[in-house]
Backbone of each chain as nested JSON, in Angstrom:
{
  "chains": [
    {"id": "A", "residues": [
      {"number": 1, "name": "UNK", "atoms": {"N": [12.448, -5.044, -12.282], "CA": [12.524, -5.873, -11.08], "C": [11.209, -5.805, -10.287]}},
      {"number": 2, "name": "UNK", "atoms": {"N": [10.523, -4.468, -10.246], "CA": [9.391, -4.45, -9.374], "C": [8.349, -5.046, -10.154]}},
      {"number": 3, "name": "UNK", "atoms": {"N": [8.574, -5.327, -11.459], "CA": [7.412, -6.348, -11.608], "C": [7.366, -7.871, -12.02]}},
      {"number": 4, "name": "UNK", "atoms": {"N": [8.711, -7.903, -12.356], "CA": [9.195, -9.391, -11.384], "C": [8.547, -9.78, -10.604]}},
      {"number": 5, "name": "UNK", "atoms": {"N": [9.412, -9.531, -9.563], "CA": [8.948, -9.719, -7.926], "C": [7.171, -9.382, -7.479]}},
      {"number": 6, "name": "UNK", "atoms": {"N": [6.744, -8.863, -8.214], "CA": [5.1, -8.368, -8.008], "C": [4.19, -9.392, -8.669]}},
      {"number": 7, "name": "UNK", "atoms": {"N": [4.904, -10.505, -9.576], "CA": [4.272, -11.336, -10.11], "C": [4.771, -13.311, -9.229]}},
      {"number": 8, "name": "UNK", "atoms": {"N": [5.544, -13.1, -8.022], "CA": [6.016, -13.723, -7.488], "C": [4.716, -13.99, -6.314]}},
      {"number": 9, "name": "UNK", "atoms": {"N": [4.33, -15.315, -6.322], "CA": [3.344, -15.507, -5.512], "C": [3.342, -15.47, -4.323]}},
      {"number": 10, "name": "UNK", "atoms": {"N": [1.905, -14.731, -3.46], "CA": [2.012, -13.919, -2.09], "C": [2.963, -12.676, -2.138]}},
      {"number": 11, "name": "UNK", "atoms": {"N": [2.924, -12.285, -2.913], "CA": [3.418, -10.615, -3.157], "C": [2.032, -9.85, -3.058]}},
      {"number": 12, "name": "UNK", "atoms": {"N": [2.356, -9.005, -2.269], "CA": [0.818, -8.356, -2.567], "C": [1.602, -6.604, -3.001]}},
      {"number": 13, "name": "UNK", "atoms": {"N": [2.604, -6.219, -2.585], "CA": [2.879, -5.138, -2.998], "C": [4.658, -5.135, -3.215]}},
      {"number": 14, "name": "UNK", "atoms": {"N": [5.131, -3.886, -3.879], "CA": [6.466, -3.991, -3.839], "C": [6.913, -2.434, -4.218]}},
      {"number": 15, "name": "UNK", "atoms": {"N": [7.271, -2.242, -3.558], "CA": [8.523, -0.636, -3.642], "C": [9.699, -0.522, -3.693]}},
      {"number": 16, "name": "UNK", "atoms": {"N": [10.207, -0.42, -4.426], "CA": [11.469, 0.189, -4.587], "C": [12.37, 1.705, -5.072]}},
      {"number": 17, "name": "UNK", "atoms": {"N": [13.256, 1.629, -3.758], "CA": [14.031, 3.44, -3.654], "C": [15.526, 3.244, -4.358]}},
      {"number": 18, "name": "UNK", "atoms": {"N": [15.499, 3.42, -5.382], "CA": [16.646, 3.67, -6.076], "C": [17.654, 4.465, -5.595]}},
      {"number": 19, "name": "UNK", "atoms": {"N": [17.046, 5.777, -4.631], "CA": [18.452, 6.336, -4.328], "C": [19.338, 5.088, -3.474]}},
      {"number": 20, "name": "UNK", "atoms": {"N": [18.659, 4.636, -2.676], "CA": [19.637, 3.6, -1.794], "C": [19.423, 2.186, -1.76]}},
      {"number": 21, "name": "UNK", "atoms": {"N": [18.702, 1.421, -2.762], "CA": [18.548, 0.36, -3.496], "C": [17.65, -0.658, -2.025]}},
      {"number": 22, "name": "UNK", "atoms": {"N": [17.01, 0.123, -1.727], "CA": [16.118, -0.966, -0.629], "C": [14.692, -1.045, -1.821]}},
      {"number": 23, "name": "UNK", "atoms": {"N": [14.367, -2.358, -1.606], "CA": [13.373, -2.959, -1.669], "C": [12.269, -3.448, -0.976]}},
      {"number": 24, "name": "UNK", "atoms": {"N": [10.923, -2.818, -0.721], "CA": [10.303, -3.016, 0.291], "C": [8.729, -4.326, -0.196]}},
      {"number": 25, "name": "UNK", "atoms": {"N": [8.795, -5.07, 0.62], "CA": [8.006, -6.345, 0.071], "C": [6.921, -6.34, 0.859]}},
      {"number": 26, "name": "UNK", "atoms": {"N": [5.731, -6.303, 0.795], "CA": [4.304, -6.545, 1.501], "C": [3.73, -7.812, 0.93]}},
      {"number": 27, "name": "UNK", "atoms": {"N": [3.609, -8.592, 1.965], "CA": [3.24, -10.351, 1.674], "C": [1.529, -10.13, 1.918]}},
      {"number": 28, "name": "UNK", "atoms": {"N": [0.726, -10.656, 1.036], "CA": [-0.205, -11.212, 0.945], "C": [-0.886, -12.36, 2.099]}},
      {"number": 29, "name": "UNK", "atoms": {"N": [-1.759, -11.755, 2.345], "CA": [-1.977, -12.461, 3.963], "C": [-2.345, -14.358, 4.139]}},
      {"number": 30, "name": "UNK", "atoms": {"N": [-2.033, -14.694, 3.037], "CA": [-2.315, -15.841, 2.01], "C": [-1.184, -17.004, 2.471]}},
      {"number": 31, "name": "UNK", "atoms": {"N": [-0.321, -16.412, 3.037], "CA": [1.092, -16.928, 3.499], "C": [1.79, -18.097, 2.3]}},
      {"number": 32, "name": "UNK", "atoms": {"N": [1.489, -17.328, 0.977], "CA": [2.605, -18.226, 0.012], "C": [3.679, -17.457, -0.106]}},
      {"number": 33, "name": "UNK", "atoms": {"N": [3.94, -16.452, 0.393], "CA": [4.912, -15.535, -0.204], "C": [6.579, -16.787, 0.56]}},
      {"number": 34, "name": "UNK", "atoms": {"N": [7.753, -16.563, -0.369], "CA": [8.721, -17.604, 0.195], "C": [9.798, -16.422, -0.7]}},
      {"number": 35, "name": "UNK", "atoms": {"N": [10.846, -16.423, 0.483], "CA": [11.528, -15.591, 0.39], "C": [12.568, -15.9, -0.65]}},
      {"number": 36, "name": "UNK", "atoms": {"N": [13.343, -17.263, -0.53], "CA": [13.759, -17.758, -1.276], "C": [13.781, -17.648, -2.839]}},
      {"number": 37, "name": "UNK", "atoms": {"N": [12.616, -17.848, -3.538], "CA": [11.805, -17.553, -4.746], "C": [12.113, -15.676, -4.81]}},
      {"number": 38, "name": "UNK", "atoms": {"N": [12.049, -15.239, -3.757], "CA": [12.171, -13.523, -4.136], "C": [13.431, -13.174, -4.404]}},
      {"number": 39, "name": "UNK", "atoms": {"N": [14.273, -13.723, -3.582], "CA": [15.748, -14.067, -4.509], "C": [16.062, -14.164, -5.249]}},
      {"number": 40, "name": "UNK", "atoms": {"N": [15.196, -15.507, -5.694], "CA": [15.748, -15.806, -7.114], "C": [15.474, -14.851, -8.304]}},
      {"number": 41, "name": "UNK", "atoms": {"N": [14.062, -13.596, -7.778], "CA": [13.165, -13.266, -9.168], "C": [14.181, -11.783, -8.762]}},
      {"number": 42, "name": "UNK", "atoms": {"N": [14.853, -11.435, -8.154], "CA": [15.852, -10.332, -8.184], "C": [16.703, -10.736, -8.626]}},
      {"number": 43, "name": "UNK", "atoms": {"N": [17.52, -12.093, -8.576], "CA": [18.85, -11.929, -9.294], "C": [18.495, -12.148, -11.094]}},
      {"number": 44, "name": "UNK", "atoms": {"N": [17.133, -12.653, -11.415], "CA": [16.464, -13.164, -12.374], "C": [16.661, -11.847, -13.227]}},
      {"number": 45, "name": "UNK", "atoms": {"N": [16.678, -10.555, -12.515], "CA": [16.185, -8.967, -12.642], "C": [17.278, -8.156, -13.028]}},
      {"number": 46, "name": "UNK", "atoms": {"N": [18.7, -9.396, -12.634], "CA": [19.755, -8.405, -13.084], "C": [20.556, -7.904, -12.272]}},
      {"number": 47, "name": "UNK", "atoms": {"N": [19.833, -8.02, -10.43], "CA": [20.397, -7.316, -9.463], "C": [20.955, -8.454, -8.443]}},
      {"number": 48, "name": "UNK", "atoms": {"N": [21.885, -7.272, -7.574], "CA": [22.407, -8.507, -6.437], "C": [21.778, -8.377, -5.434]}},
      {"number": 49, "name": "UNK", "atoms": {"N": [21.242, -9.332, -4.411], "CA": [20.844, -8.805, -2.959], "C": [21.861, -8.791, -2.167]}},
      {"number": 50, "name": "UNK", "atoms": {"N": [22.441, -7.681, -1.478], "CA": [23.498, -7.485, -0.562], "C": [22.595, -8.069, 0.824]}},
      {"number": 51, "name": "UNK", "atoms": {"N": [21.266, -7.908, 0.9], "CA": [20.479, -8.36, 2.229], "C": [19.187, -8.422, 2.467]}},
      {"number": 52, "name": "UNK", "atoms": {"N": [18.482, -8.778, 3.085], "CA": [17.398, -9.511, 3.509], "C": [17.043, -9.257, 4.135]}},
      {"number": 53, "name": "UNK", "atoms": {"N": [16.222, -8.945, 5.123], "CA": [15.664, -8.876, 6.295], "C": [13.917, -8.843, 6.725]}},
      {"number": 54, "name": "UNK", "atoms": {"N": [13.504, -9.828, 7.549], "CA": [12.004, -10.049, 7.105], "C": [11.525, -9.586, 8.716]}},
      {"number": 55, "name": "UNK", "atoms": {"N": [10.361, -8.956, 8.861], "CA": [9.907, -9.427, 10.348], "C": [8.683, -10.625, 9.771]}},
      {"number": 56, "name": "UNK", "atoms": {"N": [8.629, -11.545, 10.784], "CA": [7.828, -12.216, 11.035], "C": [7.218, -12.681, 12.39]}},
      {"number": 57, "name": "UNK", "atoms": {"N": [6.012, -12.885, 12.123], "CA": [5.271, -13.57, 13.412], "C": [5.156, -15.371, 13.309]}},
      {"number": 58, "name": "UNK", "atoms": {"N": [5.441, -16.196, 14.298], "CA": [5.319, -17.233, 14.102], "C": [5.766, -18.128, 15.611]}},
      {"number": 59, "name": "UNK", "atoms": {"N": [5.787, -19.331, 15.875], "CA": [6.464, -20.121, 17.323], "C": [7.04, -20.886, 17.014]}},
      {"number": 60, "name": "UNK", "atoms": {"N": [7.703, -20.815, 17.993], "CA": [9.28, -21.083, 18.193], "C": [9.099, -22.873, 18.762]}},
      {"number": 61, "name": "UNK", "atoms": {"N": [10.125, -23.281, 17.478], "CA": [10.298, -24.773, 17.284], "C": [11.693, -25.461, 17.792]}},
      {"number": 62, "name": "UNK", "atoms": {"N": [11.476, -26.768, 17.934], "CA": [13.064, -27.242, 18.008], "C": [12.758, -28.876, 17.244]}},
      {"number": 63, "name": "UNK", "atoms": {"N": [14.195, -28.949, 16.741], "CA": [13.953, -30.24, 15.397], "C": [14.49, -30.943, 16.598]}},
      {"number": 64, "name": "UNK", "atoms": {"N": [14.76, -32.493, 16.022], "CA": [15.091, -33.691, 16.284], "C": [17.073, -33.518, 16.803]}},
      {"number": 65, "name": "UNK", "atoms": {"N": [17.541, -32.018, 15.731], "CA": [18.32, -32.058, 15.728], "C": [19.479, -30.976, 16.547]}},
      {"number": 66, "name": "UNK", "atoms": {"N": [18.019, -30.45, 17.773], "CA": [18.35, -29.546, 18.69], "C": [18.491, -27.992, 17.988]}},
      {"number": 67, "name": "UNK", "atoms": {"N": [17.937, -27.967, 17.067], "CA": [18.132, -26.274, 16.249], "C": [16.673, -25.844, 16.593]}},
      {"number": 68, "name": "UNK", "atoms": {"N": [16.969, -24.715, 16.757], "CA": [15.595, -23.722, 17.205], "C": [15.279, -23.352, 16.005]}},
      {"number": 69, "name": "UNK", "atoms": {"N": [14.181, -22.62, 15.849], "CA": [13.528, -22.312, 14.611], "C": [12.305, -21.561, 14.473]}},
      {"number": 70, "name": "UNK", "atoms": {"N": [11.875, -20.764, 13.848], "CA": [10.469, -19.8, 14.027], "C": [10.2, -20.24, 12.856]}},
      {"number": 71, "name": "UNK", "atoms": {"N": [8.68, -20.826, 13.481], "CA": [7.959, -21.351, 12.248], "C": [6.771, -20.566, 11.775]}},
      {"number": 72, "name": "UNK", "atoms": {"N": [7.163, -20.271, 10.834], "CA": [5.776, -18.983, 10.087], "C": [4.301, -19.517, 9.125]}},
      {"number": 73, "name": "UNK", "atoms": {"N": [4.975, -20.351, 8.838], "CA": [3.645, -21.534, 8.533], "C": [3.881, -22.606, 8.76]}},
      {"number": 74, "name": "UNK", "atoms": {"N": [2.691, -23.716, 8.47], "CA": [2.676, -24.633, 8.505], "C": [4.288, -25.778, 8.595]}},
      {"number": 75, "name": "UNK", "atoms": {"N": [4.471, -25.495, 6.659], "CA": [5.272, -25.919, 5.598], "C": [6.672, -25.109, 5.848]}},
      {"number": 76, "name": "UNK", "atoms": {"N": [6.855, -23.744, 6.388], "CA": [7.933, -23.211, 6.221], "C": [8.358, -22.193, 7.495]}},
      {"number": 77, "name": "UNK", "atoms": {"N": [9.538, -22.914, 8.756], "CA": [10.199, -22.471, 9.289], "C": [12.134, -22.245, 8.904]}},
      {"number": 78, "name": "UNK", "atoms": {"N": [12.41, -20.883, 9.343], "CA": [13.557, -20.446, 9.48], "C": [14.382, -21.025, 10.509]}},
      {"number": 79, "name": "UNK", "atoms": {"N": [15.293, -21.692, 10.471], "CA": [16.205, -22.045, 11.493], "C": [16.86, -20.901, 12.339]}},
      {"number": 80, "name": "UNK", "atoms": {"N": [17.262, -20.663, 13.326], "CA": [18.01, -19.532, 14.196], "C": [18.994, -19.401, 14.09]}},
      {"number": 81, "name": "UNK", "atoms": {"N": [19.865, -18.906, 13.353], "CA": [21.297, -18.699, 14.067], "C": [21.832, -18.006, 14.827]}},
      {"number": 82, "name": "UNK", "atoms": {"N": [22.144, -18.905, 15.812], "CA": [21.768, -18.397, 17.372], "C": [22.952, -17.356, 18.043]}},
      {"number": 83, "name": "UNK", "atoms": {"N": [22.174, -16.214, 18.389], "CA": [22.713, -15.422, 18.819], "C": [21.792, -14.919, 20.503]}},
      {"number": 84, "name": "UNK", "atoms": {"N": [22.098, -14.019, 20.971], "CA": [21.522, -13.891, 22.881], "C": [20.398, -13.931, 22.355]}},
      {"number": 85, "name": "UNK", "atoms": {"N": [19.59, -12.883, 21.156], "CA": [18.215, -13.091, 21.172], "C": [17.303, -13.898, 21.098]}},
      {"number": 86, "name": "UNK", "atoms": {"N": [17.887, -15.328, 20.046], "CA": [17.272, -16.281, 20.216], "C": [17.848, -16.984, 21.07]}},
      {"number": 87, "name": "UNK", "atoms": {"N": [18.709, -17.426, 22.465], "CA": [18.964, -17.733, 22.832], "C": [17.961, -17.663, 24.144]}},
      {"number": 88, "name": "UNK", "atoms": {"N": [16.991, -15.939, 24.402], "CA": [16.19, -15.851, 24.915], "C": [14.667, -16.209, 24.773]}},
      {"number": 89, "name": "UNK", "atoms": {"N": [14.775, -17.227, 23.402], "CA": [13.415, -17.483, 22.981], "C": [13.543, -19.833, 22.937]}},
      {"number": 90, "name": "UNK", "atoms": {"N": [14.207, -19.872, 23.39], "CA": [14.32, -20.972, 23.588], "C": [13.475, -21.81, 24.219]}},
      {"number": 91, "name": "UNK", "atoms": {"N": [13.197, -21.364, 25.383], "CA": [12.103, -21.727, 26.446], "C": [10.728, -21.818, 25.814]}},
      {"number": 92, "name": "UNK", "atoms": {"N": [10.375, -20.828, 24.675], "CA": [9.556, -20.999, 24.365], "C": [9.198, -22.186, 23.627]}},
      {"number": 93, "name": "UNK", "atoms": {"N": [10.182, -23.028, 22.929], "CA": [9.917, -23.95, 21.898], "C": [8.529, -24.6, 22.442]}},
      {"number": 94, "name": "UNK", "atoms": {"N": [7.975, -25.362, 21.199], "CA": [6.719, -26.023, 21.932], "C": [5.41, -25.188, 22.663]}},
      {"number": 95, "name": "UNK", "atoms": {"N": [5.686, -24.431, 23.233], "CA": [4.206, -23.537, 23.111], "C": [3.715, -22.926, 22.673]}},
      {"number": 96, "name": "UNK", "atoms": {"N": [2.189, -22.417, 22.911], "CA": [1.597, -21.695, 22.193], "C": [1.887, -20.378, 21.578]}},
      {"number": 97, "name": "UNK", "atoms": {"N": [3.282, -19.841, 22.104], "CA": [3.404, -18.525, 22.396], "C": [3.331, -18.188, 21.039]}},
      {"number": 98, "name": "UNK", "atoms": {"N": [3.556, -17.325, 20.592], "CA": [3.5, -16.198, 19.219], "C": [4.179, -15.008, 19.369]}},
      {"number": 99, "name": "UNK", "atoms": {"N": [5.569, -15.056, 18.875], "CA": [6.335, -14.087, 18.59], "C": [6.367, -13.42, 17.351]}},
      {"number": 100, "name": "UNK", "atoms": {"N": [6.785, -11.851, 17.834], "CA": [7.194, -11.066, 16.17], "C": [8.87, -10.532, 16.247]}},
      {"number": 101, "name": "UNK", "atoms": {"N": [8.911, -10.934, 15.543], "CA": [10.915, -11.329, 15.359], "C": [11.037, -9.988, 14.05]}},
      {"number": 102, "name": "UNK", "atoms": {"N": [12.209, -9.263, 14.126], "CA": [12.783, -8.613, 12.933], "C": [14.081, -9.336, 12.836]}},
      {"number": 103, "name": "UNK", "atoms": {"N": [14.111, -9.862, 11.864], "CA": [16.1, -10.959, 11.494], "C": [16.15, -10.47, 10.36]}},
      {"number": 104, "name": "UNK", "atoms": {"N": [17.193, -10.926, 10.278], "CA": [18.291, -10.888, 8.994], "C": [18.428, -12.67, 8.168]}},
      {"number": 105, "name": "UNK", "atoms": {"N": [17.591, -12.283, 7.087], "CA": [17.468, -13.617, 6.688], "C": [18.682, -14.107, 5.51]}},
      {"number": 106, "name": "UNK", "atoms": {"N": [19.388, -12.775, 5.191], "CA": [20.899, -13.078, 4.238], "C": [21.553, -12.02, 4.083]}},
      {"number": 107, "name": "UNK", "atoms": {"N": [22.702, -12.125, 4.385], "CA": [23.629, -10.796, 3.818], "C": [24.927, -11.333, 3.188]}},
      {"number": 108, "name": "UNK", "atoms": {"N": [25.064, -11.033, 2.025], "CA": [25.926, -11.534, 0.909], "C": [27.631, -11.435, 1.659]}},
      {"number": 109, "name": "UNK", "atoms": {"N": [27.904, -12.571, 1.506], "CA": [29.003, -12.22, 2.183], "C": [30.107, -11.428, 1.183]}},
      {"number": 110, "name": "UNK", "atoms": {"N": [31.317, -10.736, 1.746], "CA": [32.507, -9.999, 0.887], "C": [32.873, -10.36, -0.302]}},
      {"number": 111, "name": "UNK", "atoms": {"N": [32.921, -9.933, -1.122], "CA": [33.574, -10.857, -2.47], "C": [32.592, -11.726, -3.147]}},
      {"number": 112, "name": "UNK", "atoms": {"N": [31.842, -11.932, -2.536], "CA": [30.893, -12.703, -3.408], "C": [29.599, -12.211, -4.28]}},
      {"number": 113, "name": "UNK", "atoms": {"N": [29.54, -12.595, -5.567], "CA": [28.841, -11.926, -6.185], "C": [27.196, -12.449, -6.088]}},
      {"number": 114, "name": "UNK", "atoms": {"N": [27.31, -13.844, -6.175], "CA": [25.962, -14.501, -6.046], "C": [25.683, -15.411, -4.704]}},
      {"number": 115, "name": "UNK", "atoms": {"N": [24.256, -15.595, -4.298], "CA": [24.505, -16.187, -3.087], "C": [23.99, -17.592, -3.531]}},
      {"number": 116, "name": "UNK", "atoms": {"N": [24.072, -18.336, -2.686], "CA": [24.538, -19.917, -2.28], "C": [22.868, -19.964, -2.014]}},
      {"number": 117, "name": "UNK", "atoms": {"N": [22.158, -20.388, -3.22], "CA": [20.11, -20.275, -3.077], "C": [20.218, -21.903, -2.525]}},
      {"number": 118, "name": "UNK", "atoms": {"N": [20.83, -22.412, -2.716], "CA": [20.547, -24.333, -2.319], "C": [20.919, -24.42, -0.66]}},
      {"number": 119, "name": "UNK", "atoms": {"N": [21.697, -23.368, -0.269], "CA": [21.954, -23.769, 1.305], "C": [20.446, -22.838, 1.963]}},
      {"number": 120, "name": "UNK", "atoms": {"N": [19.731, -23.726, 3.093], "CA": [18.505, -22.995, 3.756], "C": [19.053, -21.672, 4.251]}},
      {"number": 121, "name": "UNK", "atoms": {"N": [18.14, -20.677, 4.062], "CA": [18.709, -19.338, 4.74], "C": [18.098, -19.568, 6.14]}},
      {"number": 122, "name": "UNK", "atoms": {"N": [19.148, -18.545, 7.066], "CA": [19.73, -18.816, 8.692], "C": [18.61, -17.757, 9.112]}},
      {"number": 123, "name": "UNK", "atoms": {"N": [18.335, -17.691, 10.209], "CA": [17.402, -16.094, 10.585], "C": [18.085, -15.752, 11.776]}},
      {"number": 124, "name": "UNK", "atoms": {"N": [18.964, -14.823, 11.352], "CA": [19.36, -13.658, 12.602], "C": [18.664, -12.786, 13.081]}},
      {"number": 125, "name": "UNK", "atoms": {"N": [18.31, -13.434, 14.779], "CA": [17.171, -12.306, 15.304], "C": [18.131, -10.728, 15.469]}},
      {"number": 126, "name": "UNK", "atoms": {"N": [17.272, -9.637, 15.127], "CA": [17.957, -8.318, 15.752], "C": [16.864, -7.945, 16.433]}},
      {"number": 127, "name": "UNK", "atoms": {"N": [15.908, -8.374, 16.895], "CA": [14.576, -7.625, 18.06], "C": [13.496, -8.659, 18.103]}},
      {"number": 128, "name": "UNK", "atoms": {"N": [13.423, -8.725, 19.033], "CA": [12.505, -9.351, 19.685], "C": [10.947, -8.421, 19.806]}},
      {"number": 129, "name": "UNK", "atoms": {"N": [10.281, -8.017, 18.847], "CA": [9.296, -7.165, 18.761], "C": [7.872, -7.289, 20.029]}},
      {"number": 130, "name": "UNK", "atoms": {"N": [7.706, -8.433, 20.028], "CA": [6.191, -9.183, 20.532], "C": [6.081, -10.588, 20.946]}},
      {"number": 131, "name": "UNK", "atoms": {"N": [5.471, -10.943, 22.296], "CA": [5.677, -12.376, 22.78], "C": [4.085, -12.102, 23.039]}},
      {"number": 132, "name": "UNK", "atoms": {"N": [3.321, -13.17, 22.258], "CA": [1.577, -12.82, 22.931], "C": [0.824, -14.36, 22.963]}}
    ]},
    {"id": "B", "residues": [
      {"number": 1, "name": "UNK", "atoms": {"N": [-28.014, -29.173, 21.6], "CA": [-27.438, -28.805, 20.316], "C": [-26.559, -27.723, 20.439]}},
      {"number": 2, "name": "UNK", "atoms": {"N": [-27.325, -26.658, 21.608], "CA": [-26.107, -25.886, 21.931], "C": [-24.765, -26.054, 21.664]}},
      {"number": 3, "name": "UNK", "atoms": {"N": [-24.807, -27.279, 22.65], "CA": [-23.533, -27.554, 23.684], "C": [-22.44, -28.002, 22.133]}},
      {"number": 4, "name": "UNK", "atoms": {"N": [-23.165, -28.758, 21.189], "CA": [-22.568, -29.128, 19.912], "C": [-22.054, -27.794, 19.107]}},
      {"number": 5, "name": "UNK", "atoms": {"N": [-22.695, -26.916, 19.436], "CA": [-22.147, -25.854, 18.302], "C": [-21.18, -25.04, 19.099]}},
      {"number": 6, "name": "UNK", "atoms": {"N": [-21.03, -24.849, 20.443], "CA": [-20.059, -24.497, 20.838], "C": [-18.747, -25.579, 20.978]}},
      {"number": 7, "name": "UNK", "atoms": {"N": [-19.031, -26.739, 20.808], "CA": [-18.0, -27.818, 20.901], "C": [-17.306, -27.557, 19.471]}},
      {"number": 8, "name": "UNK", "atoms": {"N": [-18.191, -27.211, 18.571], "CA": [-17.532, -26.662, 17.14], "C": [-17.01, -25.526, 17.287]}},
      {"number": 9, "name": "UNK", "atoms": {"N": [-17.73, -24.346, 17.886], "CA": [-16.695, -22.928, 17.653], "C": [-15.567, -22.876, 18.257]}},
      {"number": 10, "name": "UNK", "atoms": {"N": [-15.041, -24.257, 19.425], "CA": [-14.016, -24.324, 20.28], "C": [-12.771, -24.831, 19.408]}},
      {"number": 11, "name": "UNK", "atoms": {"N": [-13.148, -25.8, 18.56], "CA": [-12.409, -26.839, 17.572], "C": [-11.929, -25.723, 16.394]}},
      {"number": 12, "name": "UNK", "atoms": {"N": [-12.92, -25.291, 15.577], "CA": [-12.6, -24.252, 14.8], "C": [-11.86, -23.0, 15.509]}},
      {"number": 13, "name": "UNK", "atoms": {"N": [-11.805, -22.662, 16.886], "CA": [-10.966, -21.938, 17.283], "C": [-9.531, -21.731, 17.472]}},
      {"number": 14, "name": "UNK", "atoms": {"N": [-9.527, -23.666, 17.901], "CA": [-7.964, -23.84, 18.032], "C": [-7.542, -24.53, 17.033]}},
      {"number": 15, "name": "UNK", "atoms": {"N": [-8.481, -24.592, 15.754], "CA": [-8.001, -24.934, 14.478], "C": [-7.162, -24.063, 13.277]}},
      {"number": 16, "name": "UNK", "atoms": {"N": [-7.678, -23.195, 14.187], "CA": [-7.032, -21.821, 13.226], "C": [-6.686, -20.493, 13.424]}},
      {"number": 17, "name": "UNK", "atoms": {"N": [-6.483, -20.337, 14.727], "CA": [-6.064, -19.081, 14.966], "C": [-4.752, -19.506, 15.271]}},
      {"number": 18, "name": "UNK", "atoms": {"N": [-3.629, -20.547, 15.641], "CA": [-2.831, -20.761, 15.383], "C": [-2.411, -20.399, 13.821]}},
      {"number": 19, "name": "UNK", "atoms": {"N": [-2.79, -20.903, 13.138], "CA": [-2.441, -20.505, 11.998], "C": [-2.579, -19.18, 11.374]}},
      {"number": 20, "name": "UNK", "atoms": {"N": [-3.422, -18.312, 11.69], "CA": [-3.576, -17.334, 11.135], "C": [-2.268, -16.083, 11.973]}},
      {"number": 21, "name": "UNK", "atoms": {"N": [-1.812, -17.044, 13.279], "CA": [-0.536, -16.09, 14.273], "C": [0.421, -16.095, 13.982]}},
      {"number": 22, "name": "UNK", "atoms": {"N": [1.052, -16.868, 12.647], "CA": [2.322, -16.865, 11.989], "C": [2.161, -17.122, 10.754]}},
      {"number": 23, "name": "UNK", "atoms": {"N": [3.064, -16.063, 10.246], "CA": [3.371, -15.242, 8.993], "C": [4.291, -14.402, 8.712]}},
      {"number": 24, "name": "UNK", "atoms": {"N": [4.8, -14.55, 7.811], "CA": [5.53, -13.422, 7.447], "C": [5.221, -11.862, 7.355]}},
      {"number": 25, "name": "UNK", "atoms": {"N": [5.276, -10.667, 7.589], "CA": [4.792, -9.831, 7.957], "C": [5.355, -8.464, 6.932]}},
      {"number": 26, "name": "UNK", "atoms": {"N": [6.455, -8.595, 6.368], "CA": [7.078, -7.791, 5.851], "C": [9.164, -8.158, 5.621]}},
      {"number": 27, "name": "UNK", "atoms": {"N": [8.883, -7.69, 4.139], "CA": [10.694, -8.512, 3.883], "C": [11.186, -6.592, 3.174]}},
      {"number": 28, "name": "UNK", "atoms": {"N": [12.364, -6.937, 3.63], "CA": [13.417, -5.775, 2.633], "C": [14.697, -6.254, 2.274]}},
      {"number": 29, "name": "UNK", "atoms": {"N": [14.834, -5.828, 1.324], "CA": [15.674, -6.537, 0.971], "C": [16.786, -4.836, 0.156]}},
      {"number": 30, "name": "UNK", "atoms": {"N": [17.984, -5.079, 0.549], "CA": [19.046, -4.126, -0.151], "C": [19.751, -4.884, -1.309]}},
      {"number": 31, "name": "UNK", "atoms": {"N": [19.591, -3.961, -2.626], "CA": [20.295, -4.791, -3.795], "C": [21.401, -4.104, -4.694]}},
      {"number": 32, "name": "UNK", "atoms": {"N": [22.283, -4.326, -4.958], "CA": [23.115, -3.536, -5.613], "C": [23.185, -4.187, -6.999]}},
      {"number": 33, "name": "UNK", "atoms": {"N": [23.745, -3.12, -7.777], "CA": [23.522, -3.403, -9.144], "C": [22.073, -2.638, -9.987]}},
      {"number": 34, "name": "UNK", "atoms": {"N": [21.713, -2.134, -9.345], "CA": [20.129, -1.506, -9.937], "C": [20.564, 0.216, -10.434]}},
      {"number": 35, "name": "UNK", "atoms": {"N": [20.035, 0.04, -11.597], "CA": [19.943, 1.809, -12.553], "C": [18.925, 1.975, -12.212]}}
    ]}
  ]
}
């Protein structure tokens, strides 16, 4: 799996602790790394992801269709699923600001063995790290 | 000419340090099923 995922573009590093099955991902400052694709090259590997979780830096968007969103590049923002924390980053939509967010970008739900790769993954803020 | 090359380092400033302020920074991910 770690060299899977190490051959997955914008990977720049990858660790993994077997005693407690975390996987630790260092993105390439290149910003191709897409989380999505890292999914796929773990279940590709044999394994399940029970969860996700990314920090990122990026500003805070709103669509046409009233959903907030932290956009980390250009090409690729996370939608919010909105909980108080992003509920406190709202105001920001549209400016310059630059936040660093730690979320939860999937956690497999009960019973289920594989996850649902065609629906966009949600970003649950858990900290609000940095507003600069 | 000055005034031109700072009219450029201003453009190239706000051309890209936006971009270089969002990124992904670090992912973990927990997997079960792994020997």
């Amino acid at each position: 799996m770690k060299q899977n995922l190490g051959r997955q573009s914008g990977v720049q590093n990858v660790e993994v602790r077997l005693i407690d099955g975390k996987v630790q991902v260092t993105p390439k400052d290149d910003g191709q790394i897409d989380p999505v694709q890292l999914m796929k090259a773990t279940y590709d590997s044999g394994v399940t992801v029970a969860e996700m979780d990314v920090v990122a830096q990026g500003k805070i968007t709103k669509d046409s269709s009233g959903n907030f969103s932290l956009q980390v590049e250009p090409n690729r923002s996370f939608v919010f699923d909105p909980n108080e924390l992003s509920k406190g980053l709202e105001s920001l939509a549209g400016s310059p600001t630059a936040v660093t967010v730690h979320g939860q970008l999937y956690k497999k739900p009960p019973g289920k063995k594989k996850a649902d790769l065609s629906a966009p993954l949600k970003l649950l803020l858990l900290d609000v790290q940095k507003k600069e | 000419m000055n005034l031109r090359k700072v009219s450029l380092l201003c453009w190239l400033t706000f051309a890209f340090v936006p971009a270089s302020q969002a990124q992904i920074k670090h992912i973990e991910m927990r997997v079960e099923g792994m020997t």
